[in-house]
C-alpha positions as CSV (number, residue, x, y, z in Angstrom):
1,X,6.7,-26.0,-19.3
2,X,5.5,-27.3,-22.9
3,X,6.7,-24.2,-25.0
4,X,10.4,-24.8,-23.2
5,X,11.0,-21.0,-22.9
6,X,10.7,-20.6,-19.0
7,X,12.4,-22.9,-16.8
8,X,9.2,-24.2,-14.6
9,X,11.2,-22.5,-11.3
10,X,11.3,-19.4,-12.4
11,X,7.4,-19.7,-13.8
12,X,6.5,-21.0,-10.0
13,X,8.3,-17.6,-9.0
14,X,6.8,-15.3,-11.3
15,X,3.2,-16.9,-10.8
16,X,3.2,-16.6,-6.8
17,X,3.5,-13.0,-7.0
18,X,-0.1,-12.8,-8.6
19,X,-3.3,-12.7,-5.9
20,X,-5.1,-16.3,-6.1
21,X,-7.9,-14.5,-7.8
22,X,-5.8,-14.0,-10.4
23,X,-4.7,-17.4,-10.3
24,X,-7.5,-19.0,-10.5
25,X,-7.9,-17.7,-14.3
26,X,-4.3,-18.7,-15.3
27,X,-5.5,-22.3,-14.5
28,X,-7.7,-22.3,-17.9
29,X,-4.6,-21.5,-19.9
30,X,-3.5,-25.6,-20.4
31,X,-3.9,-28.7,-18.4
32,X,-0.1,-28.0,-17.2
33,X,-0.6,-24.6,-15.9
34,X,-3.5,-26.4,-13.9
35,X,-1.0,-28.6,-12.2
36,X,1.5,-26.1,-12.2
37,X,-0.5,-23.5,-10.0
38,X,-2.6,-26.3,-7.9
39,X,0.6,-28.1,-7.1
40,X,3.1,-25.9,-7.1
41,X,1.9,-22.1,-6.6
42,X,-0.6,-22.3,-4.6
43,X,1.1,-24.5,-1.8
44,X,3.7,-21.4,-1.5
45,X,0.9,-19.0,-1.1
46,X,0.3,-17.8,2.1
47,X,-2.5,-15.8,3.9
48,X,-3.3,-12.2,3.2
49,X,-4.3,-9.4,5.7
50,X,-3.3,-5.9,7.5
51,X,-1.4,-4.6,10.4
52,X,-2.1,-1.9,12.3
53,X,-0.7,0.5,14.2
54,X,-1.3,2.0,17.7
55,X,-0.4,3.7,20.5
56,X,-0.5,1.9,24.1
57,X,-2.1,3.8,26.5
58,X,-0.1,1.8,29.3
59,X,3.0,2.1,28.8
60,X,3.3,5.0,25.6
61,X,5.0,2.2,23.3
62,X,3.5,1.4,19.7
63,X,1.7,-2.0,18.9
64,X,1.4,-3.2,15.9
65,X,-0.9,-6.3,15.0
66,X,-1.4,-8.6,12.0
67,X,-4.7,-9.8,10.7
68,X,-5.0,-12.7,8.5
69,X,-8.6,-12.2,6.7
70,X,-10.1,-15.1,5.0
71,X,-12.2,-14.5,1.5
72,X,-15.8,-14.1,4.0
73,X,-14.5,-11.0,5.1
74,X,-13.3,-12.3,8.6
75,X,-10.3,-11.1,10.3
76,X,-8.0,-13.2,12.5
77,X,-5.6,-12.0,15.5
78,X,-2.4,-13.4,13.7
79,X,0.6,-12.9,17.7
80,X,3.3,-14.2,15.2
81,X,3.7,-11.0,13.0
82,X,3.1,-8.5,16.0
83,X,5.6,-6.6,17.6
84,X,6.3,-3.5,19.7
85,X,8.2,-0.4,19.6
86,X,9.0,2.9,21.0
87,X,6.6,5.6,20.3
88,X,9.1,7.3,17.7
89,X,9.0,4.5,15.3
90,X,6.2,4.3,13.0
91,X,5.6,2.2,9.8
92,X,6.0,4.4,6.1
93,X,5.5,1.7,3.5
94,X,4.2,-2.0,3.6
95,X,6.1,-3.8,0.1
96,X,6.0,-7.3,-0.7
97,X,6.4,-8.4,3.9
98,X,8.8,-5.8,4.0
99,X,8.2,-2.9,6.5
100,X,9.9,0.6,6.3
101,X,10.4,2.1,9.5
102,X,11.0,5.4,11.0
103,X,12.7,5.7,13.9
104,X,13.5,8.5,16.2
105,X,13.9,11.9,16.6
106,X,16.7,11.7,13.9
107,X,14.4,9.9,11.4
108,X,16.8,6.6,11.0
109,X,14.8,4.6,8.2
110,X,14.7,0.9,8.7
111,X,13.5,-1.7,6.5
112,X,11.9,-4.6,8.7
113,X,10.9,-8.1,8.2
114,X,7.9,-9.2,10.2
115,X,8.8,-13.0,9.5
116,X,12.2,-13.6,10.2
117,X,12.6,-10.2,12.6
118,X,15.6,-9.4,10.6
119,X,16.1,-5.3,10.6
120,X,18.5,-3.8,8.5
121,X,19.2,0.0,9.5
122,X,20.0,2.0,6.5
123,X,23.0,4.2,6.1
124,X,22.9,7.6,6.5
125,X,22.1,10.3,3.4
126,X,25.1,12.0,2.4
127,X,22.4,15.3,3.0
128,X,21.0,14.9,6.2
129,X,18.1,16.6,5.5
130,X,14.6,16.0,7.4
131,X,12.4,13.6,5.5
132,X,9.6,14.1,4.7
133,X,8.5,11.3,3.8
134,X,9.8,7.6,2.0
135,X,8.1,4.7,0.3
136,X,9.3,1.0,-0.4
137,X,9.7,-1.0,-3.9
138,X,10.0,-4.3,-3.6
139,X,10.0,-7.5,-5.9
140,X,10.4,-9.8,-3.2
141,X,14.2,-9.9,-3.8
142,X,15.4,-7.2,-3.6
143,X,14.2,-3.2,-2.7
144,X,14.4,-0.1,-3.3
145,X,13.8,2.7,-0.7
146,X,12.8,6.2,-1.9
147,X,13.1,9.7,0.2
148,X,11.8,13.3,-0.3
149,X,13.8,15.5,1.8
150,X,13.0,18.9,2.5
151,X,15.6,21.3,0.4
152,X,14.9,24.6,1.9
153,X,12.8,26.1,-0.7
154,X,8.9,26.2,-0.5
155,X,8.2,25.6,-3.4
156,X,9.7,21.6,-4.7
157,X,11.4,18.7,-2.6
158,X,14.3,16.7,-3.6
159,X,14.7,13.0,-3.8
160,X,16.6,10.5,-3.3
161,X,16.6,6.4,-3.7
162,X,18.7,3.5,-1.9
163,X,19.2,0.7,-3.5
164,X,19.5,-2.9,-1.9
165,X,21.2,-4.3,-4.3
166,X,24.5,-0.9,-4.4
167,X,23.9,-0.4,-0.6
168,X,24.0,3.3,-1.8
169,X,22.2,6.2,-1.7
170,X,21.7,7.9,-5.2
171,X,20.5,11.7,-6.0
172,X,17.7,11.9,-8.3
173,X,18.0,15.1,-10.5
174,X,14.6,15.6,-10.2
175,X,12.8,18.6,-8.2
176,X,9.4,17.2,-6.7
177,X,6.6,19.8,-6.6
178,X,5.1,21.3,-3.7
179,X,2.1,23.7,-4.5
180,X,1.4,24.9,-0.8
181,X,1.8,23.9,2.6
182,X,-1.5,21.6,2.9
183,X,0.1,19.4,0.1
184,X,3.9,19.4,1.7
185,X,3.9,15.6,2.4
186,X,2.5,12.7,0.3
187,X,0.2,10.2,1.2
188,X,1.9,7.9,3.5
189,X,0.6,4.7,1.7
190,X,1.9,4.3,-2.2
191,X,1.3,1.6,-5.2
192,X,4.3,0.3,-7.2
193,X,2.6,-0.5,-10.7
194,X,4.2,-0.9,-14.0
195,X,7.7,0.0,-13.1
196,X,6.5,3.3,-10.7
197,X,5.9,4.0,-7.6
198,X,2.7,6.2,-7.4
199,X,1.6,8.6,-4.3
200,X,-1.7,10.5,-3.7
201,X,0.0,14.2,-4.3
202,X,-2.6,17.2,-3.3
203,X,-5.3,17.3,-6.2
204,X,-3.1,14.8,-8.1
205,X,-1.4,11.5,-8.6
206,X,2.5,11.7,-8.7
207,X,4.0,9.0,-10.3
208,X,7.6,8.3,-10.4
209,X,9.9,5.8,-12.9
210,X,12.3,3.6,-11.2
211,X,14.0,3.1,-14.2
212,X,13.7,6.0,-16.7
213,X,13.8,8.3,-13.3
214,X,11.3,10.9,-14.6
215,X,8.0,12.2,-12.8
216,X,4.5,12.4,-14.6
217,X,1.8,14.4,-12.5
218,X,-2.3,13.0,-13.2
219,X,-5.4,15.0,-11.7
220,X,-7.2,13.2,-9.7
221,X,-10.9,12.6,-10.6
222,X,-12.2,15.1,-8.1
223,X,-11.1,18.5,-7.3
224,X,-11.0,20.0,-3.8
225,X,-9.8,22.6,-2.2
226,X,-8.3,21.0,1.5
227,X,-8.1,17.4,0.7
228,X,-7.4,15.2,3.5
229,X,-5.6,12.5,3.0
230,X,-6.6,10.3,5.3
231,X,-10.0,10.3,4.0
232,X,-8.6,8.3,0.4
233,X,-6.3,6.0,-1.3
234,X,-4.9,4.0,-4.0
235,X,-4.1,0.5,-4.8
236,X,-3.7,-1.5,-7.6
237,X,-6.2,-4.2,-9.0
238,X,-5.8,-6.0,-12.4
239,X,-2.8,-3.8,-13.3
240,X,-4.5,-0.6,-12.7
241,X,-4.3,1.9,-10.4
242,X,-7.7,2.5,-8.5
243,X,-8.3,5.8,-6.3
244,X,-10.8,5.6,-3.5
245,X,-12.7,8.4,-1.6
246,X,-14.9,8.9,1.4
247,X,-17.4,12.1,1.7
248,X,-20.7,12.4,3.0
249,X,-22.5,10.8,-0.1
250,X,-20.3,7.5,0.8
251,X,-17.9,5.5,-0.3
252,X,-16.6,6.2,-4.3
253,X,-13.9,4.4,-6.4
254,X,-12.3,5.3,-9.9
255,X,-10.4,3.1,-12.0
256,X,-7.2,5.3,-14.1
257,X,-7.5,4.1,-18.4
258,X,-4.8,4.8,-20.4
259,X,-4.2,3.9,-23.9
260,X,-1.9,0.7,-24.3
261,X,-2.2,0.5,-20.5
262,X,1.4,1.7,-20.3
263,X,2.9,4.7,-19.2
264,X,5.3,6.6,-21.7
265,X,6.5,9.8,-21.9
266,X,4.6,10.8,-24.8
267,X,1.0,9.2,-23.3
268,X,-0.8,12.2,-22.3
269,X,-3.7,10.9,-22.3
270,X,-5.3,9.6,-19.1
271,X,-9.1,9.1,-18.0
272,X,-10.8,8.2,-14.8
273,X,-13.7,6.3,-14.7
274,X,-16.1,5.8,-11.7
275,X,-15.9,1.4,-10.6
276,X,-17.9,1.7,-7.6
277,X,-20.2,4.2,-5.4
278,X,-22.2,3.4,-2.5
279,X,-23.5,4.7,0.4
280,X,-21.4,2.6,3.2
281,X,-24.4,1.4,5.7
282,X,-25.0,-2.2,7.0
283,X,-27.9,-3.7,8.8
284,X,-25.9,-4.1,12.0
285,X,-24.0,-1.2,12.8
286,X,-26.7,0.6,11.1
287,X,-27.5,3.0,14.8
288,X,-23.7,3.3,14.8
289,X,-22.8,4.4,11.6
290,X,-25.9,6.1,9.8
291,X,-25.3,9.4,8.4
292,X,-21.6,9.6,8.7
293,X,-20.2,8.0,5.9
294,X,-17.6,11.3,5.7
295,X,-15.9,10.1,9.0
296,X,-14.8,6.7,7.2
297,X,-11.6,6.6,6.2
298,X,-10.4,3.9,3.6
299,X,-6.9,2.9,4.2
300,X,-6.1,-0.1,1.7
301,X,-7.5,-2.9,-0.7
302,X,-7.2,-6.9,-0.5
303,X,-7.3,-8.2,-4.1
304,X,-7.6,-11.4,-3.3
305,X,-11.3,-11.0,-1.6
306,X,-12.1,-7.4,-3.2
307,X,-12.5,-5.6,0.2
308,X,-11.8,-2.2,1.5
309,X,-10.4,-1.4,4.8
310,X,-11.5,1.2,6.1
311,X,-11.1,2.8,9.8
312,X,-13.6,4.6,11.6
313,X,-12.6,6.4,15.1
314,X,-11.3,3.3,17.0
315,X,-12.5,0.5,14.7
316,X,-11.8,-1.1,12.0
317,X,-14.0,-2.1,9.2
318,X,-14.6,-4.3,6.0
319,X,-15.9,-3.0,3.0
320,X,-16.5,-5.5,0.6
321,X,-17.2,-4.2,-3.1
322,X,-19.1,-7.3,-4.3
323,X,-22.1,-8.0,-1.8
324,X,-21.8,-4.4,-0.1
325,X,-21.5,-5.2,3.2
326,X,-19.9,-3.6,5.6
327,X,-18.3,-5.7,8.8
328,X,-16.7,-4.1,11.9
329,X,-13.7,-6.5,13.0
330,X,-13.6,-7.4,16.5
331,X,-11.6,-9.9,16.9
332,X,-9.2,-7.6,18.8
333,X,-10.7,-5.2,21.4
334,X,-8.7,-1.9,20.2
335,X,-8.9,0.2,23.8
336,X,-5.5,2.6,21.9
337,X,-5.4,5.4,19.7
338,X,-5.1,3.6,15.9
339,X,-2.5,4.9,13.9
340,X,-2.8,3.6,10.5
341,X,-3.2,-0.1,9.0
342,X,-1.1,-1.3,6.0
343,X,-2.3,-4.1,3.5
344,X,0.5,-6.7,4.7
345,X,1.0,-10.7,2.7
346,X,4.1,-12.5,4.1
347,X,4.3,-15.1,1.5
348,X,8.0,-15.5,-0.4
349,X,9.9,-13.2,1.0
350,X,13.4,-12.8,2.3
351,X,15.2,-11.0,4.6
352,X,16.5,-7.7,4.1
């Protein structure tokens, strides 16, 4: 580039990680970074979308099925990225086109690649406890797994986090809080923002450092007794963390401030402030939909488009937050139990 620091490869690299919206802006910087990301970044981009997961009612295996959507909201049946398993095996994290799989009745975690249908099993953990649950970080190069395990007491989990680049498993001297059995497990979909790796936990958000390996815990903006989590969840838009929850008034979104929009150990200071509220209703699946907004169930974000996906018995739906309308997709007849969708974008990644 002009200024000479970055070496214009490693610039194309960094820049397409960022969501075209976000693109778009950097190409009022300079007349280069115009070229740059209409030339170079942009070509490299690829399509955005979800899979989802369910179960076959023919033959008890699971499907699972990408979508490319397009910025109007419309959803494509995408056969390349699809692909079938046994009924044991069931997605846990959605990185950067990587996949983390769990497998079988003895929990074997996988980490998948949709595009090049490379699998690499990872090794065993030196404790052999049940997980109960694991998330992905990934920077499209390399990955980090992270595990709770259950450590016998009823009161904290344990952790621990492989590494792609040692091979390894590592302890993390950390003890995870469990406050009672309705908040034993976290929310199976997490946000890796700002160096952390961030999970719906009970009435709060748990955020963990990858590199400082310390836990911060963050009430979330409401308070309720028996939360369920498949009725919210976060993502991350413009380098913050949003949190997203369905009841029977409709469809509500916060936005997490913090000063310096970092996260220290000495920033105790953290504020939620309400982006979006609606009551979640279109014209035509008005007869179908009125009056139970608390059976939606948002599952993930697209920031290239600003919509929500959302599930609602055995569809799937768009929510998107600029025109409020809300579009069932059915470009796949789903006749099978859905198990979950994952935000999924299979552009520059490689194999595990």
């Amino acid at each position: 580039m002009e200024d000479g620091i970055f070496c214009e490869d490693i610039l194309v690299d960094i820049l397409s990680r960022f969501p075209k919206k976000t693109l778009s802006r950097f190409k009022c910087v300079s007349k280069g970074w115009y070229a740059l990301i209409s030339y170079r970044v942009l070509p490299k981009t690829t399509d955005v979308g979800f899979l989802c997961q369910c179960i076959s009612r023919f033959d008890n295996t699971i499907q699972t099925t990408f979508f490319r959507v397009d910025k109007e909201g419309s959803a494509f049946l995408n056969h390349s990225l699809g692909f079938s398993s046994e009924k044991k095996c069931l997605i846990l994290d959605s990185r950067n086109g990587l996949l983390l799989l769990k497998k079988g009745w003895l929990e074997r975690l996988y980490v998948y690649n949709p595009t090049t249908k490379h699998t690499l099993q990872l090794p065993h953990s030196r404790f052999g406890m049940l997980t109960a649950h694991a998330s992905l970080a990934s920077n499209g190069k390399n990955y980090k797994v992270i595990r709770f395990f259950y450590n016998g007491r009823i009161d904290s989990f344990d952790m621990e986090i492989y590494s792609s680049q040692t091979c390894q498993w590592k302890e993390i001297e950390l003890e995870i809080p469990r406050f009672s059995y309705i908040y034993n497990v976290p929310h199976a979909h997490s946000v890796s923002l700002k160096g952390a790796i961030h999970w719906i936990w009970g009435n709060y958000i748990l955020i963990y450092h990858l590199e400082d390996d310390y836990c911060k815990l963050i009430k979330l903006p409401t308070h309720k007794t028996y939360r369920y989590t498949y009725k919210m969840c976060i993502w991350d838009s413009e380098g913050f963390l949003h949190y997203c929850e369905c009841d029977e008034h409709g469809i509500n979104i916060w936005v997490l401030h913090m000063e310096d929009r970092n996260y220290n150990r000495d920033q105790h200071i953290f504020e939620w402030q309400l982006k979006h509220s609606a009551i979640l209703m279109a014209p035509t699946l008005r007869k179908m939909f009125m009056g139970h907004s608390k059976f939606f169930s948002p599952r993930a974000f697209n920031d290239d488009f600003g919509i929500v996906y959302l599930m609602y018995k055995g569809s799937i739906l768009l929510y998107n937050l600029a025109t409020g309308m809300l579009k069932e997709v059915c470009a796949y007849p789903f006749e099978e139990p859905i198990l979950d969708i994952y935000p999924f974008s299979y552009s520059l990644v490689e194999s595990p």
